[in-house]
C-alpha positions as CSV (number, residue, x, y, z in Angstrom):
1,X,-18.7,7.5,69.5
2,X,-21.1,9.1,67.4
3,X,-19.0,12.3,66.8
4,X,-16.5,9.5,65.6
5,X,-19.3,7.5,63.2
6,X,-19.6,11.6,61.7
7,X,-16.4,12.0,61.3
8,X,-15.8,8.9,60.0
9,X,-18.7,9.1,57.2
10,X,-17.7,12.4,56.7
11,X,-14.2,11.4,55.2
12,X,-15.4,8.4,53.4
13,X,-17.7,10.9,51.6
14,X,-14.6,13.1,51.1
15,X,-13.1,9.9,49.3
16,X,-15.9,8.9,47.2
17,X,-15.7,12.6,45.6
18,X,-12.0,12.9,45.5
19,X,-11.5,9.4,44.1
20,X,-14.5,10.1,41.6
21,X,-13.1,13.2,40.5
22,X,-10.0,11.4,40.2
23,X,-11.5,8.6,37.8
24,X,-13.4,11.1,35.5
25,X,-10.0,13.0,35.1
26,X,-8.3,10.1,34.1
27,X,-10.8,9.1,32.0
28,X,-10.5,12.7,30.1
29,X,-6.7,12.4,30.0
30,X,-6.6,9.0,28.2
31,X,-9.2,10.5,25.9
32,X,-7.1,13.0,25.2
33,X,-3.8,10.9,24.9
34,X,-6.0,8.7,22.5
35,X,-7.1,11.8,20.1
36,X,-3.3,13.1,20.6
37,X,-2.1,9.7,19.1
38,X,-4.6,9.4,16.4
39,X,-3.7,12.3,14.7
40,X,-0.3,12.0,14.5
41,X,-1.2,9.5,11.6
42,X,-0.9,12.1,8.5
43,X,-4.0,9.9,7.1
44,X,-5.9,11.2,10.3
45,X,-7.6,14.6,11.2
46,X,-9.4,15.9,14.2
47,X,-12.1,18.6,12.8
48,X,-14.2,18.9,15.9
49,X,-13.2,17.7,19.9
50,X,-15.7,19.5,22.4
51,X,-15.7,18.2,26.3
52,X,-18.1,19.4,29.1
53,X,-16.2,18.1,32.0
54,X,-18.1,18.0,35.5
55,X,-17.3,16.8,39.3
56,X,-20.0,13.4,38.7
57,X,-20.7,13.4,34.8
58,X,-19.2,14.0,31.7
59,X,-19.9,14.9,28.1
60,X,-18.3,15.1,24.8
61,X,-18.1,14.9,20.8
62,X,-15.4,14.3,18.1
63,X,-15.3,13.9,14.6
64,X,-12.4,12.5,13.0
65,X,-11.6,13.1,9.1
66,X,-10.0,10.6,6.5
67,X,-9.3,11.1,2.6
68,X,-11.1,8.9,0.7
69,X,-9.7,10.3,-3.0
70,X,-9.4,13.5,-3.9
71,X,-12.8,14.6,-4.2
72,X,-14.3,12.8,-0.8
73,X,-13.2,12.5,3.1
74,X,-14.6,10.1,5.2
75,X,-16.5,11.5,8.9
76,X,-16.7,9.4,12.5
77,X,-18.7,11.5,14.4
78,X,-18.6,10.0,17.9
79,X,-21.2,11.4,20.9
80,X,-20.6,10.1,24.5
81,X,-21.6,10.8,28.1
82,X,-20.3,9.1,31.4
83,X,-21.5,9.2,35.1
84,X,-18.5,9.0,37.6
85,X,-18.1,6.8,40.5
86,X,-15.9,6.1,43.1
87,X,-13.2,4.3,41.5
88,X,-15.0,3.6,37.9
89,X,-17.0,5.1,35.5
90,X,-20.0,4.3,32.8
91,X,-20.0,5.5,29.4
92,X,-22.3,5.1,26.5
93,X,-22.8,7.0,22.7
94,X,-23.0,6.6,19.4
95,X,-20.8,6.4,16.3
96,X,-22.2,7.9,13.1
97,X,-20.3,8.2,9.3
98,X,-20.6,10.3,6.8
99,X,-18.9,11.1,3.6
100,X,-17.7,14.8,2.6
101,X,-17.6,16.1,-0.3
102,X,-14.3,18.3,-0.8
103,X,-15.5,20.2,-3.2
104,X,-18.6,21.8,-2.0
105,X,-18.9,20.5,1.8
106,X,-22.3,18.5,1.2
107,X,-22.4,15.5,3.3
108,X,-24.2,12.6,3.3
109,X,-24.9,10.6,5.8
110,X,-24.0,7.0,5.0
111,X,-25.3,4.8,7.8
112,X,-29.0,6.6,6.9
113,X,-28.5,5.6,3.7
114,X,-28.5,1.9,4.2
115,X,-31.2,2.3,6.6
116,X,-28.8,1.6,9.6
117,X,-29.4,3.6,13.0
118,X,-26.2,4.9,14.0
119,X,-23.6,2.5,16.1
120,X,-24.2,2.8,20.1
121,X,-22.0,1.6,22.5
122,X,-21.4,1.2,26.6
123,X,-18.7,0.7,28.5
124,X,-16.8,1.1,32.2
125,X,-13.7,2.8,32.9
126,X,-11.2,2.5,36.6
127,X,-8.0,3.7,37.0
128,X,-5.8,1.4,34.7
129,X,-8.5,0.6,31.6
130,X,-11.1,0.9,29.9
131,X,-13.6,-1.8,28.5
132,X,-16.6,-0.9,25.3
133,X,-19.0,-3.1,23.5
134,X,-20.5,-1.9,20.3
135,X,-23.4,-3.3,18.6
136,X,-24.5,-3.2,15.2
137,X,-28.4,-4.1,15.3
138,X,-29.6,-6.7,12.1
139,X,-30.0,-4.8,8.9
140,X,-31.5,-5.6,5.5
141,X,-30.2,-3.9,2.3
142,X,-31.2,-4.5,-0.9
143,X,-29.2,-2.7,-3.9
144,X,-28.8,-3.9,-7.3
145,X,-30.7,-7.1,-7.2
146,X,-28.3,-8.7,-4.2
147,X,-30.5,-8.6,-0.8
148,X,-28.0,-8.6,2.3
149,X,-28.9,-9.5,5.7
150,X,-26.9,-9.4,8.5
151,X,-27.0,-10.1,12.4
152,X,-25.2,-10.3,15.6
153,X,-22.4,-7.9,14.8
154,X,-20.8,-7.0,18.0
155,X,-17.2,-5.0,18.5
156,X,-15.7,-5.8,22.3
157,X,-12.7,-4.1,23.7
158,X,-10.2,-3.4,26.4
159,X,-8.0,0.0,26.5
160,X,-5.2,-0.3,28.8
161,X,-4.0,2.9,29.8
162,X,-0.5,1.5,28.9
163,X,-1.3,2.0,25.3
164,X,-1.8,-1.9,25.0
165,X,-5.4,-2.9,23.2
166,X,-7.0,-6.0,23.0
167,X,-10.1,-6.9,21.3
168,X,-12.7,-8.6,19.3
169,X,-15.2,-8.5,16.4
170,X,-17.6,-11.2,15.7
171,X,-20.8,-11.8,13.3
172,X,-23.5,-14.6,13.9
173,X,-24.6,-14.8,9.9
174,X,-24.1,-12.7,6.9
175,X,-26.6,-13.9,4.0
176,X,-26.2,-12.2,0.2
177,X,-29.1,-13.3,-1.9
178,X,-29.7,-12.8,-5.8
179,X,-32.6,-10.9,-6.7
180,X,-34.4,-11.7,-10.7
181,X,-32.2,-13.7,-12.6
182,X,-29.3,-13.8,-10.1
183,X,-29.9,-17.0,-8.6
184,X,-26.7,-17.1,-6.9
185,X,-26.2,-16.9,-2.8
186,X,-23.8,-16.6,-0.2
187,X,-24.1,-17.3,3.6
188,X,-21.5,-16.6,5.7
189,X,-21.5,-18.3,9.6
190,X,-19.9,-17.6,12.6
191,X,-17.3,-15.1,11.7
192,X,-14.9,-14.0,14.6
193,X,-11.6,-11.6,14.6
194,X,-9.8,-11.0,17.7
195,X,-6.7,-8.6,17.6
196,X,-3.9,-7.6,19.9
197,X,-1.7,-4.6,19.3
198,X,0.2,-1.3,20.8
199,X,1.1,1.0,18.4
200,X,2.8,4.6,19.2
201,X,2.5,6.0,14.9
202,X,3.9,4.9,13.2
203,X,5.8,2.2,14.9
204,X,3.3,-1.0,16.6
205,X,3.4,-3.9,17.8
206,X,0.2,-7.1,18.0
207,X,-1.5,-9.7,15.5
208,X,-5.1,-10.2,14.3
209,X,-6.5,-13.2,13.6
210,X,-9.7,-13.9,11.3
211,X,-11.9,-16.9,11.1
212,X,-15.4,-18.1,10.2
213,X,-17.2,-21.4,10.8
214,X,-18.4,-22.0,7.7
215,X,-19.1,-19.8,4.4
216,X,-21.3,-21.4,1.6
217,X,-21.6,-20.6,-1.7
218,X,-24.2,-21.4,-3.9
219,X,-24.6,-20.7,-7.9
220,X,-25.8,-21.9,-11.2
221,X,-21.9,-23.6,-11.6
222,X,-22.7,-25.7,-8.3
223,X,-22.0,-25.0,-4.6
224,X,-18.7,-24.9,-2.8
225,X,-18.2,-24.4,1.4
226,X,-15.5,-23.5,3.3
227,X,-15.0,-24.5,6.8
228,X,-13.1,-22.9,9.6
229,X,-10.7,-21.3,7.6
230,X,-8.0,-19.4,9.5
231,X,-5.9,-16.0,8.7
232,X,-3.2,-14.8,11.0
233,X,-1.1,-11.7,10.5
234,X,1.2,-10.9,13.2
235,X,3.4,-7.1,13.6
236,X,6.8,-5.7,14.9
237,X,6.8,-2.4,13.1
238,X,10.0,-0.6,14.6
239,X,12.8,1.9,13.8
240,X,14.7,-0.6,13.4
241,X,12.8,-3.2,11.1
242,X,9.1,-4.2,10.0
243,X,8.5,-7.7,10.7
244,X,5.6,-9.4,9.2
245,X,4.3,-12.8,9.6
246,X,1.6,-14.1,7.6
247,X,-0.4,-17.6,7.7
248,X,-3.4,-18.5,5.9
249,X,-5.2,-21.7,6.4
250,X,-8.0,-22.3,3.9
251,X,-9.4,-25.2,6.3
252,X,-11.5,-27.6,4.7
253,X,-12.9,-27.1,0.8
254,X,-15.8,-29.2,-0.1
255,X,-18.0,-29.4,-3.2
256,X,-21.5,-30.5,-2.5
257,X,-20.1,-32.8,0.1
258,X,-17.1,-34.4,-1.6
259,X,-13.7,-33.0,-0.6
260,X,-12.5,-30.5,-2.8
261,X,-9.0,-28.7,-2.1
262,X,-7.0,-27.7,1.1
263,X,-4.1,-25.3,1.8
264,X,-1.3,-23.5,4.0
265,X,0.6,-20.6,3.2
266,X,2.7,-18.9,5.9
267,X,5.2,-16.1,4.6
268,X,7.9,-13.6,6.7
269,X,9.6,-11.0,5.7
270,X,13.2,-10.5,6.8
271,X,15.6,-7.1,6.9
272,X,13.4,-4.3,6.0
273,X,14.2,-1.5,7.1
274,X,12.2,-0.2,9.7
275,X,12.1,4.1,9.4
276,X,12.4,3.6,5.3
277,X,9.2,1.9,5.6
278,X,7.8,4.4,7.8
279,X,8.9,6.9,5.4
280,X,7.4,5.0,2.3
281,X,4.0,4.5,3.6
282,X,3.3,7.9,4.6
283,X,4.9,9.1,1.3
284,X,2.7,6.5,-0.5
285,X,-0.6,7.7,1.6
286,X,-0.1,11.5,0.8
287,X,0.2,10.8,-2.8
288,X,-1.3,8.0,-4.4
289,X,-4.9,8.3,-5.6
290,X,-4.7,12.1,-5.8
291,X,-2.8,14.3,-9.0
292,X,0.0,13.1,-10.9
293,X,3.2,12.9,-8.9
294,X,5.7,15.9,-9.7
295,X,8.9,14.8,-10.5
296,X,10.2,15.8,-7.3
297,X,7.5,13.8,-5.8
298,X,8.5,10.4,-8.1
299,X,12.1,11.3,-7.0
300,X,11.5,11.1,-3.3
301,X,9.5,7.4,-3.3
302,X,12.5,6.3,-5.4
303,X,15.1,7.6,-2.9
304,X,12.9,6.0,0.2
305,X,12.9,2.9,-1.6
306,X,16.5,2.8,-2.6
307,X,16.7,3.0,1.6
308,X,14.7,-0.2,1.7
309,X,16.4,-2.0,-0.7
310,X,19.6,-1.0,0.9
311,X,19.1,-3.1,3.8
312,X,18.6,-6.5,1.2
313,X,15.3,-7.5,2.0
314,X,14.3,-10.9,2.3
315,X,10.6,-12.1,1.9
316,X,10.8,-16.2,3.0
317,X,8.3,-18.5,1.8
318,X,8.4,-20.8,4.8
319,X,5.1,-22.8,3.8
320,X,3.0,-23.5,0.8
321,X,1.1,-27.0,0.4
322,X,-1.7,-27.4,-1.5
323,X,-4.0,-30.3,-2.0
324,X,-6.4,-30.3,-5.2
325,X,-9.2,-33.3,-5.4
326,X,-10.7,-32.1,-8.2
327,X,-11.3,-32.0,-11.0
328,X,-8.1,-33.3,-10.8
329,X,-5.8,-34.9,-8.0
330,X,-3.0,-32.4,-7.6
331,X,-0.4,-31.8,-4.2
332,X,2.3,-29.7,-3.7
333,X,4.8,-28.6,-1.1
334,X,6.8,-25.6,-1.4
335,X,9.2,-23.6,0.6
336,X,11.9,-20.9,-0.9
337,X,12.7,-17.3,-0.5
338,X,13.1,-14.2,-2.8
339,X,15.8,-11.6,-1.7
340,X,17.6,-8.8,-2.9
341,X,21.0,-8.2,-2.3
342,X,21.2,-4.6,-1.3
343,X,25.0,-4.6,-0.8
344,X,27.4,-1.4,-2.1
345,X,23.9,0.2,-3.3
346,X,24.7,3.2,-5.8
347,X,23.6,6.4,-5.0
348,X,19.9,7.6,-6.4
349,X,19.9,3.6,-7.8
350,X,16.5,3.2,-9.0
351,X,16.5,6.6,-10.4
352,X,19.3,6.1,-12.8
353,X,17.5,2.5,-13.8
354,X,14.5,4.2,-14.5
355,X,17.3,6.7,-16.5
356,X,18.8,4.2,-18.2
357,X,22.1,4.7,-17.1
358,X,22.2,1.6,-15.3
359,X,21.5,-1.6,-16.8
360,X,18.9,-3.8,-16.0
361,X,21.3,-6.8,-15.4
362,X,22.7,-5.0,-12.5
363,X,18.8,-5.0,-10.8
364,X,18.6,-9.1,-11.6
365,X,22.1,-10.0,-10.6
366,X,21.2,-8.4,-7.3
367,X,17.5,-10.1,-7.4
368,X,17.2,-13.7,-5.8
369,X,14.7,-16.1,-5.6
370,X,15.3,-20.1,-4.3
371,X,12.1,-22.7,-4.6
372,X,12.8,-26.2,-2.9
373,X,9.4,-28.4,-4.1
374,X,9.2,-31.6,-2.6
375,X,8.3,-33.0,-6.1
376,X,7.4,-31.7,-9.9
377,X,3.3,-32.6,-10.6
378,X,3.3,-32.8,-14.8
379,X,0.5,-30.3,-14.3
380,X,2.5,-27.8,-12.5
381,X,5.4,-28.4,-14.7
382,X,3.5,-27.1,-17.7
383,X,2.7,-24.3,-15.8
384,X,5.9,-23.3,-15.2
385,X,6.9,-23.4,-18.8
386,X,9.4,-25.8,-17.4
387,X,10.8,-28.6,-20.1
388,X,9.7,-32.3,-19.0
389,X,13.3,-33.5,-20.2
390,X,15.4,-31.3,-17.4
391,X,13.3,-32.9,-14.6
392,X,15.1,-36.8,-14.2
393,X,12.6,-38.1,-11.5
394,X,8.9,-35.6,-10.9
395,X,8.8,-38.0,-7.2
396,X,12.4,-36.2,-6.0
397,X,12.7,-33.3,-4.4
398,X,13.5,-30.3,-7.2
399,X,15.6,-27.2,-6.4
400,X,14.6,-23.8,-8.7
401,X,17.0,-21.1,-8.4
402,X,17.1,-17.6,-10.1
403,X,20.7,-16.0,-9.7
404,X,22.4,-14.1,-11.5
405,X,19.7,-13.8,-14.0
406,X,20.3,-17.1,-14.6
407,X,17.4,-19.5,-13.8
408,X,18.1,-23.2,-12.8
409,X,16.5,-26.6,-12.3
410,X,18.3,-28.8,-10.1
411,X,21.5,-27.3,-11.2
412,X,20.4,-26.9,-15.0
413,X,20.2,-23.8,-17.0
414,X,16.9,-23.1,-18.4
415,X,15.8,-21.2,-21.3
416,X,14.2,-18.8,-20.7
């Protein structure tokens, strides 16, 4: 019986170390797969990754580089250790930043400089994911007469293996405060962003969505205070299309107490092309900022975004309303779209626009745009430049419509 209890413990100490040399190479392989996937972003590039793998522990450091213009790069040095286990791991380190100069290779350190001690974080690692929390203790800064205070930043995560993240940022209270003459002050409550995405560069996949209990404003104009606004942006960035979805909530807008304005926007955009935007945001990030674009350079963005508007994009404007109190009482609804027909496309199109060898009327006969307003306000009517005569009844619903180059009221050529 006892040789049996040996053997017994024997093997389930075989386990343990198999299944916690098992865990800590897992854990290494997602870190590579993770580094591996970062840099195929162009924007992106690995200048140190060092490793110090063991049987029970673990150690590393990476720094990651990002253009800031063409004179500075941006630096995340990251330091970690980890202790394996039996099925899991812990981990914990630190994220610093600095900024590079290009030209000479002086760096300095940016978190020191606003008297910040660099980021730490902890977390715990199995087989299928891995979980971090990063905490950002309270700072002061003081810099041309604003004071900022801040406290309760905290980053929370979840890495599953499967690529998938899932995650969270939140801030207890952000406070900028005039210094001197600046009597003016802003205190920001209860901010929280939570985010879901996948992304395999450049295509991805998720949302993010950003809100704040309350942000208050005060000046020598008066005070104003938001509440619980809400901003959602949701992504299907394929081969085959980029599909964005966009909604903005300004919650509740008040005035030293008295109800000042409130609004909705949501907007979508419809048949772009998926690999032509690829192709013309990594174009757009290797170039702009830096020198002058060559000719050849100018000539390729055109081409990428003669692809785009190729496949007749679409942006829809599914919701606008607006609500004004004061200092005047003003509400709207709108809904439309704005599209461009991309149909029979010439060759090198926005080239020989640019050329002159193509008119401009061929770019606004192509060029759509469709506003259905549930009524005309006076007030916005001037805005618009629109004549009061052409609208029959501001209370009925009013259809605007560019075509052709041709602009419309409610079936009405305007002057334009």
């Amino acid at each position: 019986m006892k040789k049996f209890l040996w053997i017994l413990l024997l093997v389930l100490l075989v386990a343990g170390v198999a299944a916690s040399i098992t865990t800590g190479r897992m854990f290494h392989a997602e870190l590579q797969k993770v580094t591996t996937e970062s840099v195929r972003d162009p924007r992106i590039e690995l200048v140190l990754n060092e490793v110090e793998e063991g049987l029970f522990s673990s150690s590393g450091q990476q720094t990651l580089a990002m253009n800031l213009d063409a004179e500075t790069r941006l630096l995340i040095e990251t330091r970690w250790q980890a202790s394996h286990l039996p099925g899991w791991l812990n981990f914990n380190g630190d994220v610093n930043l600095k900024a590079e100069s290009l030209q000479d290779g002086e760096t300095i350190d940016l978190l020191q400089e606003l008297g910040i001690t660099p980021l730490t974080y902890v977390g715990k690692a199995d087989w299928n994911k891995a979980t971090y929390r990063l905490v950002l203790e309270p700072f002061n800064l003081q810099e041309a007469g604003v004071l900022l205070e801040s406290s309760g930043l905290v980053h929370e995560g979840v890495y599953h293996y499967t690529g998938q993240q899932v995650g969270q940022l939140r801030m207890d209270h952000l406070q900028a405060r005039g210094q001197g003459y600046n009597t003016s002050n802003l205190d920001l409550a209860g901010l929280l962003m939570t985010f879901e995405q996948r992304v395999d560069y450049p295509w991805s996949k998720g949302q993010i969505e950003l809100t704040f209990e309350s942000l208050d404003f005060s000046g020598s104009q008066g005070n104003v205070q938001i509440n619980k606004p809400l901003w959602q942006l949701q992504l299907d960035f394929t081969k085959k299309a980029f599909d964005l979805l966009m909604k903005l909530d300004l919650g509740e807008v008040t005035s030293d107490g008295k109800s000042l304005a409130a609004g909705r926007l949501t907007l979508r955009t419809k048949q772009l092309d998926g690999q032509a935007m690829a192709d013309l945001l990594e174009q757009m990030d290797g170039q702009m900022g830096f020198d002058p674009l060559s000719e050849s350079q100018n000539q390729a963005l055109l081409a990428t975004t003669d692809r785009l508007l190729a496949s007749s994009p679409q942006l829809l404007l599914e919701q606008l309303e607006f609500s004004l109190k004061a200092p005047m009482e003003f509400d709207q609804k709108v809904h439309g779209s704005l599209s461009f027909d991309g149909t029979n496309l010439p060759t090198d199109y926005l080239l020989q626009l640019s050329l002159g060898q193509l008119g401009t009327e061929d770019f606004f006969s192509r060029v759509r745009l469709e506003l259905v307003f549930d009524q005309i306000n006076p007030i916005l009517l001037l805005m618009l430049g629109i004549p009061p005569y052409m609208v029959d009844n501001p209370d009925q619903e009013q259809h605007l419509l560019l075509e052709n180059g041709e602009l419309r009221l409610n079936g009405q050529l305007m002057p334009l």
